[in-house]
DSSP file (Angstrom, degrees, kcal/mol; ACC not computed):
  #  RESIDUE AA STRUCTURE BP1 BP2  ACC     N-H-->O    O-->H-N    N-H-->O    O-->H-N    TCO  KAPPA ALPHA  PHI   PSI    X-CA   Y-CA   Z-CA
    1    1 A X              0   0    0      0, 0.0     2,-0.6     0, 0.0    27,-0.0   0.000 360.0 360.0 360.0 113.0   96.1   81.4  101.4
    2    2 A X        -     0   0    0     25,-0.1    27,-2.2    80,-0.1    28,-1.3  -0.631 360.0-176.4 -77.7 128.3   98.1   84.0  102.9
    3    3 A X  E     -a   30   0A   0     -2,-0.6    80,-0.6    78,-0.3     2,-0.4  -0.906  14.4-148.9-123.0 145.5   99.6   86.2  100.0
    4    4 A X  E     -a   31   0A   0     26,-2.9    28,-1.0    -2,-0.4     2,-0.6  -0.853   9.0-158.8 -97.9 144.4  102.2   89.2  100.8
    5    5 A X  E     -ab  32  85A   0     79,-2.1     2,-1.0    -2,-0.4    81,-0.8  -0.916   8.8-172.3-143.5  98.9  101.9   91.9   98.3
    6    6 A X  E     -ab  33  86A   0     26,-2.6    28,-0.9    -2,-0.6     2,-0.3  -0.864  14.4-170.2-117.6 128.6  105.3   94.3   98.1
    7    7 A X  E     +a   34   0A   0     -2,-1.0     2,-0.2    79,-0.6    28,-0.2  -0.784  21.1 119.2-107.6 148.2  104.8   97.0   96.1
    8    8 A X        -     0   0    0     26,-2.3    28,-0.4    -2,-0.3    -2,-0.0  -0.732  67.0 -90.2 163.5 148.7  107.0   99.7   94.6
    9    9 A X        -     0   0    0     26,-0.2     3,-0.2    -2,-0.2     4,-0.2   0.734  42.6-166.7 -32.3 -34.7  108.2  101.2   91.5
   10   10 A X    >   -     0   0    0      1,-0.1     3,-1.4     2,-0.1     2,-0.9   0.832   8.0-175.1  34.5  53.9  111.2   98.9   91.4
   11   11 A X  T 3  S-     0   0    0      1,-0.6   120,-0.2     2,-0.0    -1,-0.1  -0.583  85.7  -0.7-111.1  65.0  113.0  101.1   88.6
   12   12 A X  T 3  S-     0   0    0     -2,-0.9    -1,-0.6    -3,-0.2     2,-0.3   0.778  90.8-117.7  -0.9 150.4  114.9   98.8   88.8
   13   13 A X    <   -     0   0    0     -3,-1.4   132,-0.2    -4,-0.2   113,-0.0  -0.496  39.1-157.7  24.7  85.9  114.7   96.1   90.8
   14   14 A X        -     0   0    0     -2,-0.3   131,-0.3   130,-0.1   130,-0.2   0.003  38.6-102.3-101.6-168.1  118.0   96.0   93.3
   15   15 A X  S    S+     0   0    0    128,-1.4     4,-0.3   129,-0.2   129,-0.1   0.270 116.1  69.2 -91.5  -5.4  119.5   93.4   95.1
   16   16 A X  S  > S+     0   0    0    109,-0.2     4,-1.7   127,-0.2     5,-0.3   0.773 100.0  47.5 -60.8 -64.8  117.6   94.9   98.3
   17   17 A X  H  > S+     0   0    0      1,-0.2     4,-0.5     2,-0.2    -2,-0.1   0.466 111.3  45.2 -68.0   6.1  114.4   94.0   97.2
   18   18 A X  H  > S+     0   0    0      2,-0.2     4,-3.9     3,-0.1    -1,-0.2   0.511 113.2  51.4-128.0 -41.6  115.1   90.5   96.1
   19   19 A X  H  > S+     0   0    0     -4,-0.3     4,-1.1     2,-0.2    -2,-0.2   0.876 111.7  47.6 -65.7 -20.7  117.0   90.0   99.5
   20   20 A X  H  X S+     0   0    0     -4,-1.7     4,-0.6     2,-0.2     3,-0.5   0.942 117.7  46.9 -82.7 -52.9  113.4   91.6  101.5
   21   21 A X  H >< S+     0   0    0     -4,-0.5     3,-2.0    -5,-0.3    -2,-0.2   0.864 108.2  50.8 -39.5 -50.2  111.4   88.9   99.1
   22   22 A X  H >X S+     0   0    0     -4,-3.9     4,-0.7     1,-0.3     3,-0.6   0.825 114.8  48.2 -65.9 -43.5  113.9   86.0   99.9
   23   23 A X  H 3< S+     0   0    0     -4,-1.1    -1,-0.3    -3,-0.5    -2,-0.2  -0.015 116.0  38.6 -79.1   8.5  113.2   87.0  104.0
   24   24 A X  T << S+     0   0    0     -3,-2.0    -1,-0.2    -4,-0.6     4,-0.2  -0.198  91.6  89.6-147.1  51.0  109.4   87.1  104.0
   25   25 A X  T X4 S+     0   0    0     -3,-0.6     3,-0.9     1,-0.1     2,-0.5   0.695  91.8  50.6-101.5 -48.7  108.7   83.8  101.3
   26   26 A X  T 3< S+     0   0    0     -4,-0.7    -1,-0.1     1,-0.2     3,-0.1   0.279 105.8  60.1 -72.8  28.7  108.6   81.4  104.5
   27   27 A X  T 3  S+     0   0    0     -2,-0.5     2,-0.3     1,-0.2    -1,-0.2   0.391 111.7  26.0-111.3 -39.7  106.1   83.9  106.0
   28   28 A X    <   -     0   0    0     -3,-0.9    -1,-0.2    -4,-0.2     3,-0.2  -0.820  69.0-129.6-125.7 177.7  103.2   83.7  103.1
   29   29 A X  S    S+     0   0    0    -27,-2.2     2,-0.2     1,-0.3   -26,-0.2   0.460  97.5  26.3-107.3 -20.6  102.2   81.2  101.0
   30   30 A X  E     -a    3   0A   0    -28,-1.3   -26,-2.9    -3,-0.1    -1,-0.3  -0.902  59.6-167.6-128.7 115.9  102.4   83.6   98.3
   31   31 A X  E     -ac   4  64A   0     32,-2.3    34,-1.1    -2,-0.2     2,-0.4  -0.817  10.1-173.2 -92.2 164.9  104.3   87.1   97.5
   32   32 A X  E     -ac   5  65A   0    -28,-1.0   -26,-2.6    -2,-0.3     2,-0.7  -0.954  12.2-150.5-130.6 131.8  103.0   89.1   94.7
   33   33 A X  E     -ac   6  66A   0     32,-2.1    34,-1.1    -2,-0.4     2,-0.3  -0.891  12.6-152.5-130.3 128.1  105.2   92.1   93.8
   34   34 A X  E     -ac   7  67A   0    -28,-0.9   -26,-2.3    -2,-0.7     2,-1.4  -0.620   4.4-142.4 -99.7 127.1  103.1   94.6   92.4
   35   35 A X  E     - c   0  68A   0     32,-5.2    34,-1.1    -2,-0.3   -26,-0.2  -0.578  16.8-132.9 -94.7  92.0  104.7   96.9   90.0
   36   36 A X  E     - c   0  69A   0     -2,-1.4     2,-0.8   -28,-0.4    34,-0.2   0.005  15.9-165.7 -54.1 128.2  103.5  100.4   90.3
   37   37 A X        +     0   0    0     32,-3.2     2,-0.8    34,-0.1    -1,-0.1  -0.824  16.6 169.4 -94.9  92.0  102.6  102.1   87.1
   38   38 A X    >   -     0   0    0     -2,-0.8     3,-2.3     1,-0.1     2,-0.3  -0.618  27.9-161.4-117.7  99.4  102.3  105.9   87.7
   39   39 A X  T 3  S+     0   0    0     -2,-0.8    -1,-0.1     1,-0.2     4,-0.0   0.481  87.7  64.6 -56.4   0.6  102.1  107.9   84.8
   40   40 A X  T 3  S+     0   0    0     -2,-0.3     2,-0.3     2,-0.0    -1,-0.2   0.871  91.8  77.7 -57.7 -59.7  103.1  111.1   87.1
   41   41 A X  S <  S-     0   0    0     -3,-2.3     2,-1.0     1,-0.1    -3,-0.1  -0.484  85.6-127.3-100.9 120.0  106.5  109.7   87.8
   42   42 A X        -     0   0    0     -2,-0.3    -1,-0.1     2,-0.0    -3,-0.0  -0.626  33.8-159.1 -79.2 106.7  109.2  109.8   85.5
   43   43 A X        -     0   0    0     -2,-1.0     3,-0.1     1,-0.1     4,-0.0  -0.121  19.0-146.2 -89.8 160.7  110.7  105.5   85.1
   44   44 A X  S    S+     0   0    0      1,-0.3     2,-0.5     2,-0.0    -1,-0.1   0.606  93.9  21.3 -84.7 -58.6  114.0  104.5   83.8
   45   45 A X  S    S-     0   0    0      3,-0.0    -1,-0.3     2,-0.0     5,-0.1  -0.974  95.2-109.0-135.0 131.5  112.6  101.5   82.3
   46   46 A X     >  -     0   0    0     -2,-0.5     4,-2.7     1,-0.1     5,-0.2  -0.123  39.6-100.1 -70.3 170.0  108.7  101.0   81.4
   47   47 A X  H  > S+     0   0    0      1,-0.2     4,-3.8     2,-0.2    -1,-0.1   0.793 120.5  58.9 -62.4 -16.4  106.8   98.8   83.5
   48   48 A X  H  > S+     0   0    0      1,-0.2     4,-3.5     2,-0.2    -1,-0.2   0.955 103.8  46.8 -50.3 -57.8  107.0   96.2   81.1
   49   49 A X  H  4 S+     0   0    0      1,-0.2     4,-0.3     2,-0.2    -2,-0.2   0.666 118.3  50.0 -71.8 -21.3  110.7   96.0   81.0
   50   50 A X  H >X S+     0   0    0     -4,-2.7     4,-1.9     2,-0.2     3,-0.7   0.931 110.0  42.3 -68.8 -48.4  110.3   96.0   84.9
   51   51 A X  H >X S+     0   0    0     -4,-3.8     4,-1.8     1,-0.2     3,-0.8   0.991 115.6  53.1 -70.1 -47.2  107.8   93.4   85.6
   52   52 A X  H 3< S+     0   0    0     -4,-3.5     4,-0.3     1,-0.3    -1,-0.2   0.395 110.9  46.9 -52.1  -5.4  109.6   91.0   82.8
   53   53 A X  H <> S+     0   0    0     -3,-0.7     4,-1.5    -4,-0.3    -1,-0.3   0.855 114.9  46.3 -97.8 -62.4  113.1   91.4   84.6
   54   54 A X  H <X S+     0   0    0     -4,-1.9     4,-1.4    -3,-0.8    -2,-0.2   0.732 114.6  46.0 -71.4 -46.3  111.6   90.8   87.9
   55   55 A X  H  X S+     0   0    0     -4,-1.8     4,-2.3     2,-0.2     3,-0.2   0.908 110.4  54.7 -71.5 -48.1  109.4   87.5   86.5
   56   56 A X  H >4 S+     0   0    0     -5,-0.3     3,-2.8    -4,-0.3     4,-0.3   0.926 104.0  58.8 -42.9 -67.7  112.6   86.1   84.6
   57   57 A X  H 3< S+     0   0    0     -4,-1.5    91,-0.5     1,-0.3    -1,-0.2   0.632 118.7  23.8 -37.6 -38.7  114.1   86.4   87.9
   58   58 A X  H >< S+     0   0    0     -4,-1.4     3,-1.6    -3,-0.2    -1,-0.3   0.415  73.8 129.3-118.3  25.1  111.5   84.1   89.6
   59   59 A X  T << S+     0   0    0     -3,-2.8    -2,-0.1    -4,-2.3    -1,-0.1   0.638  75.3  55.4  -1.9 -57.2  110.4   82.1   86.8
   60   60 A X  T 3  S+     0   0    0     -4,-0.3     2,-0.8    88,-0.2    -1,-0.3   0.810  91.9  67.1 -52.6 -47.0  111.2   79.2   89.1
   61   61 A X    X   -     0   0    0     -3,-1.6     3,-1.5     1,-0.2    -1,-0.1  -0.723  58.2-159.5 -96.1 126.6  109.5   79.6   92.0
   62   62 A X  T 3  S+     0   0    0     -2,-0.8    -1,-0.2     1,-0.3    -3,-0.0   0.563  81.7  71.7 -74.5 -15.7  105.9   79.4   92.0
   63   63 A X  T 3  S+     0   0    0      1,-0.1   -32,-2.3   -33,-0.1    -1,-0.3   0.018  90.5  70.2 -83.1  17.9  105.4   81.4   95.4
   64   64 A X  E <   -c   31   0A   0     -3,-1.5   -32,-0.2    -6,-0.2    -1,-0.1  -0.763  63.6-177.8-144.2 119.3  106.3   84.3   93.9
   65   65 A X  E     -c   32   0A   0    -34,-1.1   -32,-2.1    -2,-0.2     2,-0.4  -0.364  15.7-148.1 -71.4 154.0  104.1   86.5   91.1
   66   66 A X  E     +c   33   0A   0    -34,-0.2     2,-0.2    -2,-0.1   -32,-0.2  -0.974  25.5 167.2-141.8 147.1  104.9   89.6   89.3
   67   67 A X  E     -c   34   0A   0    -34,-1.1   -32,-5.2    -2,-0.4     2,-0.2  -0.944  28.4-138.4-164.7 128.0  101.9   92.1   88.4
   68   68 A X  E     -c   35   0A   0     -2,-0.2     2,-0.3   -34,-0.2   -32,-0.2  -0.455  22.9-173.3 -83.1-171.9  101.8   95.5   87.2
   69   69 A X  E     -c   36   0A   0    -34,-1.1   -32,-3.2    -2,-0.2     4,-0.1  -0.990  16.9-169.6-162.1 165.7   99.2   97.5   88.7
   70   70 A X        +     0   0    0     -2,-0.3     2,-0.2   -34,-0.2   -31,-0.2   0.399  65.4  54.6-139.6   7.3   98.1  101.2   87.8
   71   71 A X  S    S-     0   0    0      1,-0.6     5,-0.2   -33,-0.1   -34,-0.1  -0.796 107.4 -30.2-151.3 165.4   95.7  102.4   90.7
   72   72 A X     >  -     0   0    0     -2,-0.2    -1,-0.6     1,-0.2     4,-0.5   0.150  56.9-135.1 -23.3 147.6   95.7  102.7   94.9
   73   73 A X  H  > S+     0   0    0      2,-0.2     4,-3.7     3,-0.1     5,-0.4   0.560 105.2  63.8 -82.6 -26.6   98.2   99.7   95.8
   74   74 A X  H  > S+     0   0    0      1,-0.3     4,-0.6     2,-0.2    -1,-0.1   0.908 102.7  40.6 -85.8  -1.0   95.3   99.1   98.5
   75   75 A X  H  > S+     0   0    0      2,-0.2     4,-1.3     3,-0.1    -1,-0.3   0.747 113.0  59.2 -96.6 -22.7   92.6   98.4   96.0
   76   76 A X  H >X S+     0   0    0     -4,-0.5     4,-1.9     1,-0.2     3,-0.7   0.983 111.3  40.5 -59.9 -54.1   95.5   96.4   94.2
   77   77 A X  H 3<>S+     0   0    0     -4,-3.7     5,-2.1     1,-0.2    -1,-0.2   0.857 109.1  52.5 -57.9 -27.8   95.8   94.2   97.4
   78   78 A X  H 3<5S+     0   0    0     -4,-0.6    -1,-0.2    -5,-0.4    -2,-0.1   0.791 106.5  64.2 -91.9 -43.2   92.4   93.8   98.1
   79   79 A X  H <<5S+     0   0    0     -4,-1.3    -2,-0.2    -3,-0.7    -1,-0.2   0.964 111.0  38.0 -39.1 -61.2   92.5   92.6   94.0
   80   80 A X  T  <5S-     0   0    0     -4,-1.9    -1,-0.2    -5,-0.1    -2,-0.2   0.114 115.3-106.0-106.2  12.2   94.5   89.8   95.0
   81   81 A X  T   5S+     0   0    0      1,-0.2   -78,-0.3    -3,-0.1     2,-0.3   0.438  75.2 129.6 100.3  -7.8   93.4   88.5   98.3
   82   82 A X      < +     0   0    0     -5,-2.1    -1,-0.2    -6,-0.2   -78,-0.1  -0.378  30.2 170.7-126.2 149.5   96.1   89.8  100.2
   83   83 A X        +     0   0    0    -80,-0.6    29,-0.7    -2,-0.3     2,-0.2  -0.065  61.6  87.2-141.6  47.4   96.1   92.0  103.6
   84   84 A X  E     - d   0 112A   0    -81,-0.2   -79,-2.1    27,-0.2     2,-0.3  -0.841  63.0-157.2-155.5 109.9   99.3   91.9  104.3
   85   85 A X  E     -bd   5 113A   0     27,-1.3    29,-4.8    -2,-0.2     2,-0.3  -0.778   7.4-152.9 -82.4 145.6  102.1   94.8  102.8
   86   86 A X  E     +b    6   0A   0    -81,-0.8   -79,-0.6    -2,-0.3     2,-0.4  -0.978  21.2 169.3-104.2 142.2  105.6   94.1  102.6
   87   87 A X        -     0   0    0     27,-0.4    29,-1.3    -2,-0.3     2,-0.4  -0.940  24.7-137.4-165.4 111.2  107.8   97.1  102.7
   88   88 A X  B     -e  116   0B   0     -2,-0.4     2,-0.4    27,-0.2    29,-0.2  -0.590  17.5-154.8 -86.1 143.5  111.7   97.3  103.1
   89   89 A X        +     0   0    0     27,-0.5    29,-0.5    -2,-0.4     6,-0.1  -0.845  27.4 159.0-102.0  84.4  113.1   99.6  105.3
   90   90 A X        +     0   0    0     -2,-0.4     2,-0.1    27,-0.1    -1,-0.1   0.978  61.4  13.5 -87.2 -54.0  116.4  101.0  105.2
   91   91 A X  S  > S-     0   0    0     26,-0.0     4,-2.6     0, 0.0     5,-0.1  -0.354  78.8 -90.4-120.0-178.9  116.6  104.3  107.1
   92   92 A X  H  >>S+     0   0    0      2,-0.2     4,-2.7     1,-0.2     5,-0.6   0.949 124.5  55.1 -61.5 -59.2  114.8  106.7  109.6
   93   93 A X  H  >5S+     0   0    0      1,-0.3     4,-1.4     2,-0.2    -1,-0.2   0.855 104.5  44.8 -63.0 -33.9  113.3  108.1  106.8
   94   94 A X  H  >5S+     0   0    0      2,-0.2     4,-1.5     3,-0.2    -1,-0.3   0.779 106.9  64.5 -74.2 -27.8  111.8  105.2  105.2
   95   95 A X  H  X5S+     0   0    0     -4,-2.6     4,-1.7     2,-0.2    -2,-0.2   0.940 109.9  33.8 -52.1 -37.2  110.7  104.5  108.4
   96   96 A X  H  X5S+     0   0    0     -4,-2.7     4,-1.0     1,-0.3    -3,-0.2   0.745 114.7  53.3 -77.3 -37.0  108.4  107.7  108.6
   97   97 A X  H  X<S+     0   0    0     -4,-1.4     4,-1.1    -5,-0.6    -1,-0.3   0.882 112.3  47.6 -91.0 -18.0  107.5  107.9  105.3
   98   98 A X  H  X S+     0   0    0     -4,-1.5     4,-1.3     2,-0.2    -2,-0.2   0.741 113.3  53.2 -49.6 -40.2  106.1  103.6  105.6
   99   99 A X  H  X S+     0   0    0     -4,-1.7     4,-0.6     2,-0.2    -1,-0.2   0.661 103.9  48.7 -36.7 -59.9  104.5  104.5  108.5
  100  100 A X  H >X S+     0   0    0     -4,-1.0     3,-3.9     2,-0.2     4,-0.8   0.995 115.2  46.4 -52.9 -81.4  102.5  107.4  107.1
  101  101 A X  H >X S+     0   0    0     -4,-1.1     4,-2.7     1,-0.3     3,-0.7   0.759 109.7  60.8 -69.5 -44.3  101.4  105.3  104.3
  102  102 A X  H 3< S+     0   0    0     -4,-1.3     4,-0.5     2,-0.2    -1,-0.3   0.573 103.3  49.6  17.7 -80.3  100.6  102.5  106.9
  103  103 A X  H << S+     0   0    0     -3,-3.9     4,-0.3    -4,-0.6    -2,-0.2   0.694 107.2  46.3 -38.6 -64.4   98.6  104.4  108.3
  104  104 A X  H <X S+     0   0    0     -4,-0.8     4,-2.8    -3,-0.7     5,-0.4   0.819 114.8  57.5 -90.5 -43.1   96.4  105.6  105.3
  105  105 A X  H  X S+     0   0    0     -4,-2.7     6,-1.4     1,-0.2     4,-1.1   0.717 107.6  40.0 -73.7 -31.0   96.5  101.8  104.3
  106  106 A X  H  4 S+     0   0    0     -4,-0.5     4,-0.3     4,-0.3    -1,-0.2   0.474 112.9  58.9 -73.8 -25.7   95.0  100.3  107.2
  107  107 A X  H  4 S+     0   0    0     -4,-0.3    -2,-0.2    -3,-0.1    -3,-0.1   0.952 119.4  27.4 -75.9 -69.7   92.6  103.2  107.5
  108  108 A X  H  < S+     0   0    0     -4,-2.8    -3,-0.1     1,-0.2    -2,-0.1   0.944 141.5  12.0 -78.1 -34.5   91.2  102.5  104.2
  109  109 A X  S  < S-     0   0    0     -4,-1.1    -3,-0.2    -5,-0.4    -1,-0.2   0.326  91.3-131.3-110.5  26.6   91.5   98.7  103.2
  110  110 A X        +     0   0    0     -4,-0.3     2,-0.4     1,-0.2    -4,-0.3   0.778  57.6 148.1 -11.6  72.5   92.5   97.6  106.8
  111  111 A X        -     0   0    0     -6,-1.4   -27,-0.2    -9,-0.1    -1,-0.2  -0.943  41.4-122.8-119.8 125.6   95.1   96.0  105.4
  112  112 A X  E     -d   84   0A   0    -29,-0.7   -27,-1.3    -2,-0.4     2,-0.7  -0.249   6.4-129.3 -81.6 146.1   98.6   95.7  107.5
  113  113 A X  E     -d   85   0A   0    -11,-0.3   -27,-0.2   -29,-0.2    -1,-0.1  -0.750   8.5-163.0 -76.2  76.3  101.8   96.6  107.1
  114  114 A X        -     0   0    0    -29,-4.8     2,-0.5    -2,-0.7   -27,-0.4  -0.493  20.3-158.6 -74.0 145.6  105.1   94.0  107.6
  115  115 A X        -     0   0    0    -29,-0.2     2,-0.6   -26,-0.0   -27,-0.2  -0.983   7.2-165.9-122.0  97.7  108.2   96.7  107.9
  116  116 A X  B     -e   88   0B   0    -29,-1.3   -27,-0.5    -2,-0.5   -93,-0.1  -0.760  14.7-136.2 -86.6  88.7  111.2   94.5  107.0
  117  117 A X        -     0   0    0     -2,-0.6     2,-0.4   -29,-0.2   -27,-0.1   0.204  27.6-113.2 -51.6 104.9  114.6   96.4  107.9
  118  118 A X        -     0   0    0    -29,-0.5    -1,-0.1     5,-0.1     5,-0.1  -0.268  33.4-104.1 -62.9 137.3  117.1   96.0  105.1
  119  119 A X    >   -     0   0    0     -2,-0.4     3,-5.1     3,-0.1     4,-0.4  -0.231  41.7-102.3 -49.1 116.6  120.6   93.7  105.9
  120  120 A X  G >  S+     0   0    0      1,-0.4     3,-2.3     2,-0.2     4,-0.1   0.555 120.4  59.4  20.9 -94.7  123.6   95.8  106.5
  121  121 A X  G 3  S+     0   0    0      1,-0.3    -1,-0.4     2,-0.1     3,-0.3   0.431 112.2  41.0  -2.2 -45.1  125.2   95.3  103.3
  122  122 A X  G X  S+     0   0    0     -3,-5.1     3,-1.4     1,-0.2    -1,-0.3   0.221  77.6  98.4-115.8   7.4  121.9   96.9  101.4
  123  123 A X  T <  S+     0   0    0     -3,-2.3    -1,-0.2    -4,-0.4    -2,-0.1   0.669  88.0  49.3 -89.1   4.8  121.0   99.7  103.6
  124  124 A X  T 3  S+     0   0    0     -3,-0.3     2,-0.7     1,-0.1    -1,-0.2   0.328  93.2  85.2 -95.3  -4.7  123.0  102.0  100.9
  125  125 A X    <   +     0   0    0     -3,-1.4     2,-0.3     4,-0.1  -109,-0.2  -0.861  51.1 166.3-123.2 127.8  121.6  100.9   97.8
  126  126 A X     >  -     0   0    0     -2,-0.7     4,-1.6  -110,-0.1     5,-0.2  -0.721  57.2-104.1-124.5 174.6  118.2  102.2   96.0
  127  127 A X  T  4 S+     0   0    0     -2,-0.3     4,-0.4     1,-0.2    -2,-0.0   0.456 123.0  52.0 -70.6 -25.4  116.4  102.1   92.8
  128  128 A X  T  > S+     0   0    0      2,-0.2     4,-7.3     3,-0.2     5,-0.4   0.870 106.3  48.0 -57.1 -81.9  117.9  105.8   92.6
  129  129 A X  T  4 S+     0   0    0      1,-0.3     4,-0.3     2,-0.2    -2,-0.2   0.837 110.8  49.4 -27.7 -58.9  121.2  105.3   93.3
  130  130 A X  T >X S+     0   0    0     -4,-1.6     4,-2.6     1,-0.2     3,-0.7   0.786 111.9  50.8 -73.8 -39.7  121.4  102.5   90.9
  131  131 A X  H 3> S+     0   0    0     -4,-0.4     4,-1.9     2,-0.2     5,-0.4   0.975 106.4  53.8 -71.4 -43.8  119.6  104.8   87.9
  132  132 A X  H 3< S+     0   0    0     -4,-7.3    -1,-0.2     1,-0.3    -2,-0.2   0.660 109.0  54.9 -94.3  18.6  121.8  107.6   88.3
  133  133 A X  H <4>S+     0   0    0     -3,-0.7     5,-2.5    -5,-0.4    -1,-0.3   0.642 104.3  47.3 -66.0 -49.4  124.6  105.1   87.8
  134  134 A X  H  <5S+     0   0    0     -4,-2.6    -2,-0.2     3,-0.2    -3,-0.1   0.494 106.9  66.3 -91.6   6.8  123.7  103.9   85.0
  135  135 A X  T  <5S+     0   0    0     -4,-1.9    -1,-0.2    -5,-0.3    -3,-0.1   0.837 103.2  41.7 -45.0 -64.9  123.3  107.4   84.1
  136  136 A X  T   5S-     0   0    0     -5,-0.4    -2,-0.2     1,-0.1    -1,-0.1   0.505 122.6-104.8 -88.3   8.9  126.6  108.1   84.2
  137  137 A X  T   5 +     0   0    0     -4,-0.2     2,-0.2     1,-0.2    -3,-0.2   0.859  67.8 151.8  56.8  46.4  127.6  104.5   82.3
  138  138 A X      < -     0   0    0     -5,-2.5     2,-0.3     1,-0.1    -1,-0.2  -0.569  54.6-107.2 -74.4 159.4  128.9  102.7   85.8
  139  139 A X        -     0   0    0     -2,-0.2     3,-0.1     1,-0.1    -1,-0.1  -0.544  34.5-173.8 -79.1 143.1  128.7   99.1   86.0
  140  140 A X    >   +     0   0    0     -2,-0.3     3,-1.2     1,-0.1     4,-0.1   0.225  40.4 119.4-146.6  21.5  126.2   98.8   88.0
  141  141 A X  G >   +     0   0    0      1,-0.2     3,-2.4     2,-0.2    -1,-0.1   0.812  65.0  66.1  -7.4 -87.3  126.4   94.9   88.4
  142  142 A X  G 3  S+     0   0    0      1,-0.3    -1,-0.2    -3,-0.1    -2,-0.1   0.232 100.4  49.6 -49.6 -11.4  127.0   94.7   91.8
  143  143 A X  G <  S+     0   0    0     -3,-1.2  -128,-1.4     2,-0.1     2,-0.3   0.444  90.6  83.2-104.5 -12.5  123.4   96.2   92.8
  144  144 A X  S <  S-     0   0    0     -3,-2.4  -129,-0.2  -130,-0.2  -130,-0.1  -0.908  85.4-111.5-135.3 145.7  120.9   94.1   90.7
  145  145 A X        -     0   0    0     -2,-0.3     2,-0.3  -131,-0.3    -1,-0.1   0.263  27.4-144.4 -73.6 162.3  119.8   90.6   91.8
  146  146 A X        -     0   0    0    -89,-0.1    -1,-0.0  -131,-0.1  -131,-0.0  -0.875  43.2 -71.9-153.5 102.5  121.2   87.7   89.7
  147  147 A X        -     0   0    0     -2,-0.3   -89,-0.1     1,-0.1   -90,-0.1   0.456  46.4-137.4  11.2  84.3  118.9   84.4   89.1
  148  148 A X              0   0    0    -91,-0.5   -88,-0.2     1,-0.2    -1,-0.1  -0.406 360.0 360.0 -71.6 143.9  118.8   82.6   92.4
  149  149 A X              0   0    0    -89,-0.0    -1,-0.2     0, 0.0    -2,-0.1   0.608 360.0 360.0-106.2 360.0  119.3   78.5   91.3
């Protein structure tokens, strides 16, 4: 079984990430999206309230799993069968810093890297953005992913 395993805070969960998931499901047989828990990094929403917002969201489809995880993402993959990251890519800077990590991931669990390049439309909106919107009590609507039927 080939399973894709995209990992990332997801704090929250945009409409980017749902759109990278939707573009690499006819590629594995599984995705997994591993929810990083790092107690270093200060969250918006605990990991609970992430992976359960993320699972509602594909409840339906059985090709796709929701997991936290709390420890190297490559010993997470390695957990779950999978040797293949997915990792969207919006800028020059995401390239470099994917790359890097890439790198370090192939080095130790020689597990490889898909770099999907986010759709037009999404290459402005992050997990950032969207918190320090709902910061400021914008609607913030228009960024987060909505039940596909």
């Amino acid at each position: 079984m080939k399973v894709g395993l995209f990992t990332g805070s997801f704090d929250p969960f945009t409409i980017g990430h749902q759109s990278i998931v939707a573009r690499v499901l006819p590629l594995f047989d599984k995705v997994v999206i591993g929810v990083g828990v790092n107690e270093r990094k200060q969250c918006m929403f605990s990991s609970e309230e992430r992976v359960n917002a993320i699972a509602q969201l594909y409840a339906d489809n059985p090709s796709v799993e929701v997991r936290a995880f709390n420890d190297l993402a490559v010993d997470f993959a390695q957990r779950e069968g999978s040797w293949f990251f997915v990792k969207g890519v919006r800028s020059v800077k995401d390239f470099e810093y994917e790359r890097e990590q890439a790198d370090i991931n192939r080095a130790l669990g020689g597990i490889e890297t898909l770099l999907v390049f986010a759709q037009p439309q999404h290459a402005s909106v992050s997990s950032s953005l969207v918190r320090e919107l709902i910061h400021f009590g914008k609607d913030v609507s228009m960024f987060l992913p909505k039940k596909e039927k």
